[in-house]
C-alpha positions in Angstrom: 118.4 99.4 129.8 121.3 99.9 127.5 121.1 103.0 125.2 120.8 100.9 122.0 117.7 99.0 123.7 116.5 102.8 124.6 116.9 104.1 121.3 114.6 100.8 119.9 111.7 101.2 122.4 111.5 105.3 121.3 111.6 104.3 117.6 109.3 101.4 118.4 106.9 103.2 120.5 106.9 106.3 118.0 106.3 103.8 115.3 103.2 102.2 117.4 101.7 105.6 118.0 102.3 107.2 114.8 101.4 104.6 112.7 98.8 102.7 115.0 100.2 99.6 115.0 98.8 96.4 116.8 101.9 93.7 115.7 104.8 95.1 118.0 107.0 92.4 116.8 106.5 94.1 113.4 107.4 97.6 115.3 110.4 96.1 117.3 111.6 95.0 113.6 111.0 98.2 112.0 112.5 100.1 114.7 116.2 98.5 114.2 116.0 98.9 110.2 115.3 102.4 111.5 118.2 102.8 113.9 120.3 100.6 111.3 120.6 97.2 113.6 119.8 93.9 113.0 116.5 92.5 114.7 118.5 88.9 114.7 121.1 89.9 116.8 120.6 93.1 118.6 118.4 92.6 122.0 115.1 93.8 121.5 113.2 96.1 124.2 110.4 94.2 126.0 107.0 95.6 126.3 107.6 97.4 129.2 110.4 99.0 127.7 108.1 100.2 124.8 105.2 101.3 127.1 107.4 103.2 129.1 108.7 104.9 125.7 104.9 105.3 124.7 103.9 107.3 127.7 106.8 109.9 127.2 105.7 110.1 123.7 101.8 111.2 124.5 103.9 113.2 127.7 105.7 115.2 124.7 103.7 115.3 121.9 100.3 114.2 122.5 98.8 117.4 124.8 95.1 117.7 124.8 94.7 115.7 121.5 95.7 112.5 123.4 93.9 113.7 126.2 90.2 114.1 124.6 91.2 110.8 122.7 91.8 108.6 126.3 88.3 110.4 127.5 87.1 109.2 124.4 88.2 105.6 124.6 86.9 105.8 128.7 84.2 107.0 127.7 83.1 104.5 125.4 84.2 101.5 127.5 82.1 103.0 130.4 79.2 102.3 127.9 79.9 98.3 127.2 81.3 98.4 130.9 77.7 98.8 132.1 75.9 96.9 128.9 77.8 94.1 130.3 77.5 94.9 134.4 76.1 91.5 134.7 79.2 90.0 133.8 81.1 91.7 136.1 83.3 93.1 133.3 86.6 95.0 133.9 88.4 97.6 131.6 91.9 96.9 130.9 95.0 97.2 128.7 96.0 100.6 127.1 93.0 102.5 127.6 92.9 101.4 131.6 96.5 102.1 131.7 96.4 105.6 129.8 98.8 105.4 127.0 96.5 104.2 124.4 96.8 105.4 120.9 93.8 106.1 118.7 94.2 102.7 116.9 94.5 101.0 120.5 91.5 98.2 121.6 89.2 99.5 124.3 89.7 96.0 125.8 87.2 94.1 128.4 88.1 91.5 130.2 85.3 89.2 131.6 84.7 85.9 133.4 82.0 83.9 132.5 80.5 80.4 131.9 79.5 80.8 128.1 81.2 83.5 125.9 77.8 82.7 123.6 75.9 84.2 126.8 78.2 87.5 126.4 77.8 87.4 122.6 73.9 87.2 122.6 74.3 90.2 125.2 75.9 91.9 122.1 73.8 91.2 119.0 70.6 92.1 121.5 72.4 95.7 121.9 73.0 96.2 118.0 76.4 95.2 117.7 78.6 93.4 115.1 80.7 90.8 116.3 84.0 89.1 115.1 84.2 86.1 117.2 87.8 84.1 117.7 88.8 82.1 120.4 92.7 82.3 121.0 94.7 79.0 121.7 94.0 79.6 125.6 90.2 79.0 125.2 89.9 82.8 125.7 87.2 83.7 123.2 87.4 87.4 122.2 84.8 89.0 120.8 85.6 91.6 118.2 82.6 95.0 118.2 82.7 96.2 114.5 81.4 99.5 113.6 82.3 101.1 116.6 84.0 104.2 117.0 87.2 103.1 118.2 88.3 99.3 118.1 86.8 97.6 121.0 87.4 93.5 121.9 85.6 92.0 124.6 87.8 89.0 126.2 85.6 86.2 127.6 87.9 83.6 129.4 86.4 80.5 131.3 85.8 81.3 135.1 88.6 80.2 137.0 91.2 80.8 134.6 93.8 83.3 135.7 93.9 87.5 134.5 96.1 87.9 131.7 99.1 89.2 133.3 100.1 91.9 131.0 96.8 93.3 132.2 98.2 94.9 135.8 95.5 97.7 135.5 91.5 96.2 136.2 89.0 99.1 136.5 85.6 98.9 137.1 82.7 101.4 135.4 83.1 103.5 138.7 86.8 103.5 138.9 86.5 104.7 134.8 84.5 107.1 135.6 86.3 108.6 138.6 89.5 108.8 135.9 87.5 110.9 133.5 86.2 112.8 136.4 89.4 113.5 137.9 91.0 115.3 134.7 90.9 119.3 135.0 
């Protein structure tokens, strides 16, 4: 990676973190004001790039606050984890990867037949739900009220795992990462 793409995925990343931001396209194009290039022209860091930049930040700065933040996040998404064990639901994204940031989804990946199946499974536990299905026929269901932002993905069985997703944990696999910190 060049040093001006570095420089952008730090700046990014920081950005992502410190700010909480969910649009990384809006980062990526912050970032360059910041480091005084032009988003147009200058090669922006891929996703990677920025995660990579986003773990050294919580490595440097974050300490125990990140820390009891992640056991947070885990913690929750053990609880929908096993609301929805019939579903054969899996934790993923940020939180299952360990660089999440306080404004990061606790996000749940699960195949099934009928997202309305998964959605009555939600209303019957009390929760508020913002449903949208994406242009993929993925329908993700959106928990409001919640302590941290949570989004439970519901694609049609058969239908290939997103594959910016490379980290799938089950409720015993979450709990064996909160177990496993000192």
């Amino acid at each position: 990676m060049s040093h001006e793409r570095e420089t952008l995925a730090a700046a990014a990343a920081r950005l992502i973190v410190e700010s909480q931001l969910t649009d990384w396209s809006l980062a990526r194009r912050k970032a360059a004001e910041l480091v005084g290039v032009s988003a147009r022209t200058t090669p922006m860091p891929s996703d990677d790039e920025i995660i990579a930049e986003i773990k050294t930040y919580h490595a440097l700065y974050g300490g125990e606050a990140h820390a009891a933040q992640l056991a947070s996040q885990r913690e929750t998404a053990i609880e929908i984890l096993r609301a929805l064990s019939r579903f054969d639901p899996k934790l993923v994204g940020p939180v299952a990867e360990g660089w999440a940031h306080e404004g990061s989804d606790i996000v749940i990946d699960i195949a099934a037949d009928s997202s309305k199946d998964v959605e009555i499974e939600l209303v019957n536990l009390g929760a508020e739900i913002d449903a949208r299905e994406g242009r993929d026929g993925v329908v993700h269901l959106n928990l409001d009220g919640a302590e941290w932002p949570i989004r439970v993905s519901v694609r049609p069985p058969g239908r290939a795992n997103d594959t910016r997703h490379k980290t799938r944990l089950t409720v015993a696999q979450v709990k064996q990462l909160l177990s496993d910190k000192p």
